[in-house]
Residue frames relative to the residue before (quaternion, step in Angstrom):
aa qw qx qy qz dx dy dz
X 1.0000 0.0000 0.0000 0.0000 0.00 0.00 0.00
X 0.5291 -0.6744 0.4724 0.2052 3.20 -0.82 1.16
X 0.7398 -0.4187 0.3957 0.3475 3.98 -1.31 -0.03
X 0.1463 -0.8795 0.4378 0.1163 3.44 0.47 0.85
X 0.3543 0.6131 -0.3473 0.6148 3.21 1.44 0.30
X 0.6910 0.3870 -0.1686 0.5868 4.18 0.36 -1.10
X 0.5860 0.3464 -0.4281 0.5944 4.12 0.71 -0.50
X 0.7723 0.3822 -0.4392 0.2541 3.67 -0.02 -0.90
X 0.5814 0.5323 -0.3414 0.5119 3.94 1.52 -1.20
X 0.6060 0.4566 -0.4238 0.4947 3.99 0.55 -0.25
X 0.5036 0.5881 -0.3788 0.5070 3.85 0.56 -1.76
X 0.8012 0.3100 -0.2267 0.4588 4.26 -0.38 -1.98
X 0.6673 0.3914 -0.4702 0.4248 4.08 0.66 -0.09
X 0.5120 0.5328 -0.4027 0.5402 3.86 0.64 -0.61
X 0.7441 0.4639 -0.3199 0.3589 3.51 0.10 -1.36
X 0.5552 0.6598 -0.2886 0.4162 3.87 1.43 -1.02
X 0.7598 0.5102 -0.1254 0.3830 3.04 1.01 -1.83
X 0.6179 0.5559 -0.2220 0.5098 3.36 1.45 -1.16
X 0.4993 0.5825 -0.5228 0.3717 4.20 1.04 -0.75
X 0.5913 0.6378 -0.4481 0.2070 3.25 -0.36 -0.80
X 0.8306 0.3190 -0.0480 0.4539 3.02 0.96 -1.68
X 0.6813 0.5308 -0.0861 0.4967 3.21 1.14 -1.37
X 0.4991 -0.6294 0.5607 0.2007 4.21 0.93 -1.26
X 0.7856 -0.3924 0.3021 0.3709 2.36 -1.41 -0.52
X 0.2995 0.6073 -0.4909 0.5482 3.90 1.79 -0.50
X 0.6275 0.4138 -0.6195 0.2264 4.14 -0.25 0.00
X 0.5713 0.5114 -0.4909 0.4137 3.66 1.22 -1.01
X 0.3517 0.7829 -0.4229 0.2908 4.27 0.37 -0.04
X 0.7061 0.5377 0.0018 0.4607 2.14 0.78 -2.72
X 0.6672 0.6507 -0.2106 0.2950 2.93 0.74 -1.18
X 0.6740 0.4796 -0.2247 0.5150 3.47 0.78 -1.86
X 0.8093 0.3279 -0.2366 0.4260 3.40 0.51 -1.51
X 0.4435 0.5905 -0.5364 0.4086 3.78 0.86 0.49
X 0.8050 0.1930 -0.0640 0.5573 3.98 1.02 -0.44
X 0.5321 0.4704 -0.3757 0.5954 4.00 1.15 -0.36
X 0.6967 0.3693 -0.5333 0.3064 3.69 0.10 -0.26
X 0.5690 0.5945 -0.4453 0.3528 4.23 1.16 -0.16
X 0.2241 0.7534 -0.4797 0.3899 3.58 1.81 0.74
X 0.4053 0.7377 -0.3376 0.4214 3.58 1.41 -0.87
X 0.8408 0.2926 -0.1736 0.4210 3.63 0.45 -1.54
X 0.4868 0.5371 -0.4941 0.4800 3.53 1.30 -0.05
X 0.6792 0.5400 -0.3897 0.3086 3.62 0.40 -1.16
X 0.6391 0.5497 -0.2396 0.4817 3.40 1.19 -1.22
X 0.5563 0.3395 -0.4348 0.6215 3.92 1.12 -0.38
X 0.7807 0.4132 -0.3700 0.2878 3.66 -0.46 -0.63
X 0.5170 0.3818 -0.4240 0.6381 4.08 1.25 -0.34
X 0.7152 0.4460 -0.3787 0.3823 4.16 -0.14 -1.25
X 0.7106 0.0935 -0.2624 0.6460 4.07 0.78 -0.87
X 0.1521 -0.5952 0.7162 0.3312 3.63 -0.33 -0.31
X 0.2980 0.5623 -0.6503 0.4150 2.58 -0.68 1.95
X 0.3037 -0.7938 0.5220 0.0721 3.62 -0.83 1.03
X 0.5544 0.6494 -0.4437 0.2722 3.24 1.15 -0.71
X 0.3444 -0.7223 0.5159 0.3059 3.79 -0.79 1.14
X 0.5675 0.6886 -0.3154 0.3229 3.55 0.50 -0.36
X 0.7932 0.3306 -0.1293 0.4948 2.93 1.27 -1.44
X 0.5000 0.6823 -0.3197 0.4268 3.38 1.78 -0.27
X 0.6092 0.5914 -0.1529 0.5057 3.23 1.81 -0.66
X 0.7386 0.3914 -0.1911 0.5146 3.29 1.05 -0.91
X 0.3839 0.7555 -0.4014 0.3476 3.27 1.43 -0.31
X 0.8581 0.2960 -0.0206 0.4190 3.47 1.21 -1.33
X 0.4410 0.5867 -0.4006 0.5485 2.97 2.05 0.69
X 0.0206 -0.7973 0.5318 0.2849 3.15 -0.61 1.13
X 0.6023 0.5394 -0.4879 0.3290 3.40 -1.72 0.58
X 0.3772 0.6460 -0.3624 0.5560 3.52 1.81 0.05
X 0.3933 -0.7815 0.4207 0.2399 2.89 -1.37 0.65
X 0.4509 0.6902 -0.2487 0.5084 3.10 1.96 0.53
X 0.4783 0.8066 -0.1918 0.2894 3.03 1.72 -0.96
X 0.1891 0.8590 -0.4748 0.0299 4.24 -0.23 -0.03
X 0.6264 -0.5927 0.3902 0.3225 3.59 -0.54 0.96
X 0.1437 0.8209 -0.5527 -0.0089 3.76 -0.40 1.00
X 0.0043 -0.7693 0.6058 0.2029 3.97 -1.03 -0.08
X 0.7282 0.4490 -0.1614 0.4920 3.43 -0.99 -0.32
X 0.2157 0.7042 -0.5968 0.3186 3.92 1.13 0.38
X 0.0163 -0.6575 0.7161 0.2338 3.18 -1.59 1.11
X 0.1482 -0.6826 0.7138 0.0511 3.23 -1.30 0.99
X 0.5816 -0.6498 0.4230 0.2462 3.51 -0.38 1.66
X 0.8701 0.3058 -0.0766 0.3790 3.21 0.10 -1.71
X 0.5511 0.5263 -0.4433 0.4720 3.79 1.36 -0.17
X 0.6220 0.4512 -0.4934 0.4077 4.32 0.98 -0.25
X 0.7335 -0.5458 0.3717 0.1612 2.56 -2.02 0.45
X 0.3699 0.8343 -0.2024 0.3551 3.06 1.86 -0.24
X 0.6713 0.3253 -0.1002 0.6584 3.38 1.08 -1.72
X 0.7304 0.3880 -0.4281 0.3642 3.65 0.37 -0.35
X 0.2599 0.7478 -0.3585 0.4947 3.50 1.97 0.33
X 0.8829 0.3008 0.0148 0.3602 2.92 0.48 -1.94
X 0.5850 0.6409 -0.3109 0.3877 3.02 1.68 0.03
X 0.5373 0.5916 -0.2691 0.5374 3.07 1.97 -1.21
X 0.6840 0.4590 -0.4212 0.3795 3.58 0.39 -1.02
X 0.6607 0.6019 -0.2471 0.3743 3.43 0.71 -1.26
X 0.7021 0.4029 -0.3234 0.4901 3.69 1.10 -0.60
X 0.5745 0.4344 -0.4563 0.5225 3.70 1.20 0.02
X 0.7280 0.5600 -0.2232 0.3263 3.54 0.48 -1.24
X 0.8836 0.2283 -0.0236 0.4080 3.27 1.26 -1.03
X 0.7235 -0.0822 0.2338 0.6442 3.28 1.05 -1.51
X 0.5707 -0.4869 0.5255 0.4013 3.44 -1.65 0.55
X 0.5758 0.6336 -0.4413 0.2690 3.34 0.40 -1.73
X 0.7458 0.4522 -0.3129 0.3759 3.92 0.34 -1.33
X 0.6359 0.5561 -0.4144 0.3385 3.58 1.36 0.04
X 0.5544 0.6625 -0.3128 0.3949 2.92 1.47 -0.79
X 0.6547 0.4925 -0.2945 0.4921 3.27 1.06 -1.26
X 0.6894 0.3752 -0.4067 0.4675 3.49 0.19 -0.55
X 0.7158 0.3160 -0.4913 0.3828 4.10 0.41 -0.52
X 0.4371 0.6061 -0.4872 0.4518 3.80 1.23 0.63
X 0.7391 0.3117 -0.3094 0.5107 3.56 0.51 -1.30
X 0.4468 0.6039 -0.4596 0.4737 4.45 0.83 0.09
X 0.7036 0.5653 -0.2159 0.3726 3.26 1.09 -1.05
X 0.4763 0.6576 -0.3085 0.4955 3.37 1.65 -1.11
X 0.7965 0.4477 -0.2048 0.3511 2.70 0.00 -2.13
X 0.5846 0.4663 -0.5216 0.4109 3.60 0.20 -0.46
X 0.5256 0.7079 -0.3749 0.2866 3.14 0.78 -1.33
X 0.7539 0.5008 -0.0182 0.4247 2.96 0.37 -2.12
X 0.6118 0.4878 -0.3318 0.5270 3.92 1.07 -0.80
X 0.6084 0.5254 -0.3645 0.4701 3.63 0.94 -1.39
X 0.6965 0.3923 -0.3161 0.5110 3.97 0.46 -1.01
X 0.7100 0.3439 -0.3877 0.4767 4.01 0.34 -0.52
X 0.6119 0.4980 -0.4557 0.4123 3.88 0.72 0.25
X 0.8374 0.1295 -0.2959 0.4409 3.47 1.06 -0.03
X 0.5191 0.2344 -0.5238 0.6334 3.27 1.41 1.33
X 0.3351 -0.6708 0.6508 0.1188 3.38 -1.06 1.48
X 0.7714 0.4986 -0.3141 0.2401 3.44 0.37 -1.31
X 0.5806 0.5419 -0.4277 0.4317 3.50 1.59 0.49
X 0.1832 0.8304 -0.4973 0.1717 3.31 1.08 -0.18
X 0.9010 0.2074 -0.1178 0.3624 2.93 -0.24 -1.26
X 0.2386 0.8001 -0.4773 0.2740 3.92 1.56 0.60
X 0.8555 0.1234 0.0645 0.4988 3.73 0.48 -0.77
X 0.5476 -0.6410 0.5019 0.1934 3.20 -1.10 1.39
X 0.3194 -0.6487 0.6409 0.2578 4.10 -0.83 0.76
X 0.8322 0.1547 -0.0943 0.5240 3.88 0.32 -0.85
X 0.5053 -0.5872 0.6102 0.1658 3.05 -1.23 1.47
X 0.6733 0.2194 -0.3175 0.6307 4.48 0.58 -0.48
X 0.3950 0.5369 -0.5830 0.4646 4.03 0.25 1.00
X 0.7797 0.5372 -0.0634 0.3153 2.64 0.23 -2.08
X 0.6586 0.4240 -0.3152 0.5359 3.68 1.09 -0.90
X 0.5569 0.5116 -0.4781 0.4467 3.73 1.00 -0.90
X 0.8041 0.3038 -0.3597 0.3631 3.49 -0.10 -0.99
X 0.7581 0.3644 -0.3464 0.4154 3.84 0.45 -0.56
């Protein structure tokens, strides 16, 4: 997991760039440009039951001393699934779910841009939530 600090300062510059057009929908953009890496806390707190936010954080820093080799992480909000369900949901239901999804797009690039020049995470986190159940 990347600096959650660096998702949120990227997440508030998009969100700047995007007012103009978009309003107040940028603070959305915003939250869900960095609130959706809540994903990897959940996955420390069910895998150690543990709650501690700190350590749920370091969990995915590596070089912490909290830190521990993972693969196959499901991280809810990083599968294509919800970003499935987000798209439908902003036609079907509400704008609001578009925003959120051109926030969590925003991540992910993020997150692709950092796994292209660290290969050896690749294989840290499951892309599909109906993968992921087949194999586990």
């Amino acid at each position: 997991m990347q600096q959650v600090y660096l998702h949120a300062l990227f997440a508030i510059i998009f969100a700047a760039i995007l007012y103009p057009f978009i309003g107040y929908y940028s603070i959305i953009v915003f939250l869900s440009g960095f609130v959706v890496d809540v994903d990897h806390y959940i996955y420390y707190a069910i895998r150690k039951k543990d709650f501690n936010l700190m350590n749920g954080y370091f969990y995915h820093v590596p070089g912490s001393k909290v830190h521990e080799p993972h693969s196959d992480s499901l991280y809810i909000f990083h599968t294509w699934e919800i970003w499935l369900l987000f798209f439908i949901l902003a036609f079907l239901s509400h704008q609001l779910f578009l925003f959120i999804l051109i926030g969590i797009i925003f991540h992910m690039i993020f997150d692709w841009g950092y796994l292209f020049f660290n290969k050896d995470a690749i294989g840290e986190r499951a892309w599909s939530l109906i993968g992921w159940i087949s194999r586990n």
